[in-house]
N, CA, C and O atoms as a GROMACS GRO file, in nm:
protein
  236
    1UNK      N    1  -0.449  -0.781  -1.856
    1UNK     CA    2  -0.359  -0.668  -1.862
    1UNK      C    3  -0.359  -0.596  -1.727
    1UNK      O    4  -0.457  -0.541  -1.678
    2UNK      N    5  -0.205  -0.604  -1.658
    2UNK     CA    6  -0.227  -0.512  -1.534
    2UNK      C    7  -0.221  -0.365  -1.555
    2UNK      O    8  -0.200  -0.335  -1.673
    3UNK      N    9  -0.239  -0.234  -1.450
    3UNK     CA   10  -0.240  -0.092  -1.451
    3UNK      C   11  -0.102  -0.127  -1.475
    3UNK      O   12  -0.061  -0.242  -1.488
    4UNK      N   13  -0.020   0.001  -1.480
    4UNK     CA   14   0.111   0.032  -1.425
    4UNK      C   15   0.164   0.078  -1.349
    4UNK      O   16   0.279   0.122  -1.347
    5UNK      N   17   0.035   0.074  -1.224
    5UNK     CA   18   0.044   0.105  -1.096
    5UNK      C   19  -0.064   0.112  -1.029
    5UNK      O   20  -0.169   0.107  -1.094
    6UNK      N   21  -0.070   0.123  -0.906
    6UNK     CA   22  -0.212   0.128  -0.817
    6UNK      C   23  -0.175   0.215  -0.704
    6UNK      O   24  -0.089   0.184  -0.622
    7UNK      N   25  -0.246   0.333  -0.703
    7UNK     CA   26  -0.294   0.418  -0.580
    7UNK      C   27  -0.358   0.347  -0.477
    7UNK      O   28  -0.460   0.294  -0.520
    8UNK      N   29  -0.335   0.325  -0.352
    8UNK     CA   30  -0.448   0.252  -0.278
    8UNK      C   31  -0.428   0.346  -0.135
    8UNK      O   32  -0.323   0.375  -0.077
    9UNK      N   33  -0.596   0.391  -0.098
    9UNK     CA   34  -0.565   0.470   0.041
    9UNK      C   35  -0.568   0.347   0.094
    9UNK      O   36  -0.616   0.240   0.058
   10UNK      N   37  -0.459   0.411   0.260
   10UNK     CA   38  -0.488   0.317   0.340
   10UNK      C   39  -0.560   0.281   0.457
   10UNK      O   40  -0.533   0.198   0.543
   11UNK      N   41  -0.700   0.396   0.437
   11UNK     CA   42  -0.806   0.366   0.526
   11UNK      C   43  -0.970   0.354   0.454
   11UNK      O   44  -1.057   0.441   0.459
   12UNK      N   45  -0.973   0.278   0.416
   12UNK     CA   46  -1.097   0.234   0.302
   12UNK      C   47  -1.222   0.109   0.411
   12UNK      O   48  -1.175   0.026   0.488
   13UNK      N   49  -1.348   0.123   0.393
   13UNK     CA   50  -1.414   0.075   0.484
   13UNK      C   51  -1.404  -0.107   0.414
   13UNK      O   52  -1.341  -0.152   0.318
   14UNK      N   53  -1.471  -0.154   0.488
   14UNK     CA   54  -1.481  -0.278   0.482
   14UNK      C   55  -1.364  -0.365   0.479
   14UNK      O   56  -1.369  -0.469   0.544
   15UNK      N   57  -1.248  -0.334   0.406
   15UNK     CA   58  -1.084  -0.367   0.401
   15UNK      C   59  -1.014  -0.321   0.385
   15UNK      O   60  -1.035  -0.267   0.276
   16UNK      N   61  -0.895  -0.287   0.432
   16UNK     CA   62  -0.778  -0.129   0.485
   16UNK      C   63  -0.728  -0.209   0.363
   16UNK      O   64  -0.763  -0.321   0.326
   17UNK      N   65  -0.634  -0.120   0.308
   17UNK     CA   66  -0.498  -0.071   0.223
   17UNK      C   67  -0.380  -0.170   0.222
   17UNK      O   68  -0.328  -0.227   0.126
   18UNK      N   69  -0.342  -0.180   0.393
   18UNK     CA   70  -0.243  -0.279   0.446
   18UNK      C   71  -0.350  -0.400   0.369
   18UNK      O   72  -0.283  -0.454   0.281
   19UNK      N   73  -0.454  -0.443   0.372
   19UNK     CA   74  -0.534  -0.587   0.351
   19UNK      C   75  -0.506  -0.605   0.190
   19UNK      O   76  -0.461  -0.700   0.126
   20UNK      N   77  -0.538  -0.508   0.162
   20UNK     CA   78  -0.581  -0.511  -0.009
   20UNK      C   79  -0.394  -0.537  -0.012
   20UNK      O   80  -0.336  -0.639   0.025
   21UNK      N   81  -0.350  -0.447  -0.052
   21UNK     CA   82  -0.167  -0.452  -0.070
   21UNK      C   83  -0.166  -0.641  -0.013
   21UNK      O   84  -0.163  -0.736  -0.092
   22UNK      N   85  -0.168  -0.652   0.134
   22UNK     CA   86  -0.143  -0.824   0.091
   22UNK      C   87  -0.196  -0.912   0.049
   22UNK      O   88  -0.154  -1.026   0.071
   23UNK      N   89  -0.296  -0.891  -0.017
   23UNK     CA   90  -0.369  -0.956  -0.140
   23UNK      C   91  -0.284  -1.003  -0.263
   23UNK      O   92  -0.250  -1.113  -0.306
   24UNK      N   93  -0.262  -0.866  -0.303
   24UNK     CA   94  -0.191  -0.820  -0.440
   24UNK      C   95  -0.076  -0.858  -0.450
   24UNK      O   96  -0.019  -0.889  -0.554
   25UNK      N   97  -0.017  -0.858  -0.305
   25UNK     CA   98   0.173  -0.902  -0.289
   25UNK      C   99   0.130  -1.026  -0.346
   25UNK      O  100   0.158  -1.047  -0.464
   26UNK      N  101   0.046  -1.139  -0.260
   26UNK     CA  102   0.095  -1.262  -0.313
   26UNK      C  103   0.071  -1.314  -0.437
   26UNK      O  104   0.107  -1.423  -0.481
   27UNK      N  105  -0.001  -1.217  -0.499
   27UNK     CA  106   0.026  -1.276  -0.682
   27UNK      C  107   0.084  -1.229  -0.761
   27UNK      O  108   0.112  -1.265  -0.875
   28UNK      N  109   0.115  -1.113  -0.687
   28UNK     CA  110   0.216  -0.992  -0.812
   28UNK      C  111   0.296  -0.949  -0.690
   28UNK      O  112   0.264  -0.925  -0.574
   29UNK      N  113   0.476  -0.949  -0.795
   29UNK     CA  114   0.538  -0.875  -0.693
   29UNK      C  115   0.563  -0.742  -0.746
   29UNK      O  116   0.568  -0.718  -0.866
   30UNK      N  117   0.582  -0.630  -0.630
   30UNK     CA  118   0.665  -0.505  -0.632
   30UNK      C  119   0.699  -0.461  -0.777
   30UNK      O  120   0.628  -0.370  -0.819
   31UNK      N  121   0.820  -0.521  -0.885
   31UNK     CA  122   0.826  -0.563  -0.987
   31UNK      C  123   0.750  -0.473  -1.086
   31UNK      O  124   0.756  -0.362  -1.139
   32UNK      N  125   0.638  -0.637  -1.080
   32UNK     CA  126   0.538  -0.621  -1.188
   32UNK      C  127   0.436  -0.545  -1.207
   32UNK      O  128   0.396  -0.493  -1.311
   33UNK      N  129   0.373  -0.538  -1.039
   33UNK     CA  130   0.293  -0.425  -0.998
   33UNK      C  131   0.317  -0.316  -0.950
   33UNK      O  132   0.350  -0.364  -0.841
   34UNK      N  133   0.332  -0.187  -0.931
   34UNK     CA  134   0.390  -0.127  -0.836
   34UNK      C  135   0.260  -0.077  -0.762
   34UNK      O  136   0.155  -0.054  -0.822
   35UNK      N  137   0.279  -0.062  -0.608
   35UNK     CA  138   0.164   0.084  -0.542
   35UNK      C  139   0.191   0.165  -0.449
   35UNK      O  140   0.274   0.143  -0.362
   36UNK      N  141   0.127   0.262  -0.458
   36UNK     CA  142   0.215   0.362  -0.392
   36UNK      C  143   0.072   0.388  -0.268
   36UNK      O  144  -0.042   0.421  -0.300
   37UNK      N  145   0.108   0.369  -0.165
   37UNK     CA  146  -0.016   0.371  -0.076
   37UNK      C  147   0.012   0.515   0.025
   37UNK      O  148   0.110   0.552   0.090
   38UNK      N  149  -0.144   0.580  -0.002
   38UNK     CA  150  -0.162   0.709   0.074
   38UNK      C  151  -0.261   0.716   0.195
   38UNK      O  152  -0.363   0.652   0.217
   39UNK      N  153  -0.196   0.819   0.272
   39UNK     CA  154  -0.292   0.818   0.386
   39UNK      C  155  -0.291   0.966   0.435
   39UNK      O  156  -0.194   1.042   0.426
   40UNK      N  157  -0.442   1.004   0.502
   40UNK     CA  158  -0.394   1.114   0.584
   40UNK      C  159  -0.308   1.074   0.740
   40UNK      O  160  -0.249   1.148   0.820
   41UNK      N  161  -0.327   0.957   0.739
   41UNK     CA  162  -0.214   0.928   0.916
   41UNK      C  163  -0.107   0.962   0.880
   41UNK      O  164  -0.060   0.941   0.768
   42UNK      N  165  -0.042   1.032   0.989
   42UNK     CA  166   0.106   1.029   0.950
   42UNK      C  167   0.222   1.027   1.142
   42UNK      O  168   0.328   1.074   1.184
   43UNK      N  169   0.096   0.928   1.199
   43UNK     CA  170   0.134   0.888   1.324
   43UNK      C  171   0.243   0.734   1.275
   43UNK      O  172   0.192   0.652   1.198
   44UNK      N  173   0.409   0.709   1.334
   44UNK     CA  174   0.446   0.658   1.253
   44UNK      C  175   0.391   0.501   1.299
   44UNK      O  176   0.428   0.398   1.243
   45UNK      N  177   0.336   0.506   1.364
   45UNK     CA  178   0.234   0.350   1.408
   45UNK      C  179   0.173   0.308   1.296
   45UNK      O  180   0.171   0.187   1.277
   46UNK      N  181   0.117   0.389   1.207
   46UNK     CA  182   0.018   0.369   1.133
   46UNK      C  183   0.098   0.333   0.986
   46UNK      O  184   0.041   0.272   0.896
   47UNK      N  185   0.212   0.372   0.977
   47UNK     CA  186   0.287   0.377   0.850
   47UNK      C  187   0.398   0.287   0.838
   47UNK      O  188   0.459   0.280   0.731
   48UNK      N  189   0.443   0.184   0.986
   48UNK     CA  190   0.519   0.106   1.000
   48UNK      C  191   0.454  -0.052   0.945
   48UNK      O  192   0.507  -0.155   0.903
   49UNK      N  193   0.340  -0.015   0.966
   49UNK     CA  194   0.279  -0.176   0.929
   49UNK      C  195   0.309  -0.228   0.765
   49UNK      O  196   0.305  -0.347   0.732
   50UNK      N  197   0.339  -0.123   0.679
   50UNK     CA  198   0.338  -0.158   0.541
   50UNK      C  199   0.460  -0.238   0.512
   50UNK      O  200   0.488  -0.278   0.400
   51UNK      N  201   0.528  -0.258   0.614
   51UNK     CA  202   0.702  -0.368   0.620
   51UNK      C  203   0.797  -0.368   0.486
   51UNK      O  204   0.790  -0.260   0.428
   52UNK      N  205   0.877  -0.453   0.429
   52UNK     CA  206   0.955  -0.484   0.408
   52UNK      C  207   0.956  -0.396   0.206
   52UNK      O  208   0.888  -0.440   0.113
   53UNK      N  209   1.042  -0.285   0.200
   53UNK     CA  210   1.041  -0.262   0.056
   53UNK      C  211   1.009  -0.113   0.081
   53UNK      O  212   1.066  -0.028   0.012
   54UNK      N  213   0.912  -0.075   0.186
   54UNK     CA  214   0.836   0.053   0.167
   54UNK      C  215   0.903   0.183   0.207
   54UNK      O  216   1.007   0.214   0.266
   55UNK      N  217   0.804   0.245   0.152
   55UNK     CA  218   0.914   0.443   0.154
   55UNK      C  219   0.820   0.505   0.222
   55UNK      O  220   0.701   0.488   0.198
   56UNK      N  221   0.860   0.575   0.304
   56UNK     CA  222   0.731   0.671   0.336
   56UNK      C  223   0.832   0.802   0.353
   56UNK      O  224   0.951   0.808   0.382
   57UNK      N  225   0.712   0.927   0.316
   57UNK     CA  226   0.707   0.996   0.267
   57UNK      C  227   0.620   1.135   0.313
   57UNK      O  228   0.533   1.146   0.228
   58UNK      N  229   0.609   1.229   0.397
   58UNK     CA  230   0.496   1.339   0.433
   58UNK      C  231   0.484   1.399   0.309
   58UNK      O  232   0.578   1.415   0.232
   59UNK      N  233   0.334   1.443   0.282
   59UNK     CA  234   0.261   1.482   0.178
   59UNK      C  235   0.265   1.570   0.252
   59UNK      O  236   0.207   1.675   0.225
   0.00000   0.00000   0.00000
């Protein structure tokens, strides 16, 4: 049974956010999974890497 969504920050030690998210893309899409990924960066370097589908958003 999947969530019906996943929070994921995107600065977590050992494996970033961007890592985990392309994990998850290639067995579940967008779709089925959804996640909504947070960060305190809001340099847009840091928020461009999440590519193709994504929203960003200032908190």
């Amino acid at each position: 049974m999947l969530p019906d969504l996943i929070l994921l920050d995107v600065m977590m030690p050992g494996m970033s956010g961007y890592e985990v998210c392309t994990q998850l893309r290639k067995k579940y899409s967008s779709a089925l999974l959804p996640i909504i990924m947070v960060s305190a960066c809001c340099a847009e370097k840091d928020v461009v890497q999440v590519g193709v589908g994504a929203h960003t958003m200032p908190l």
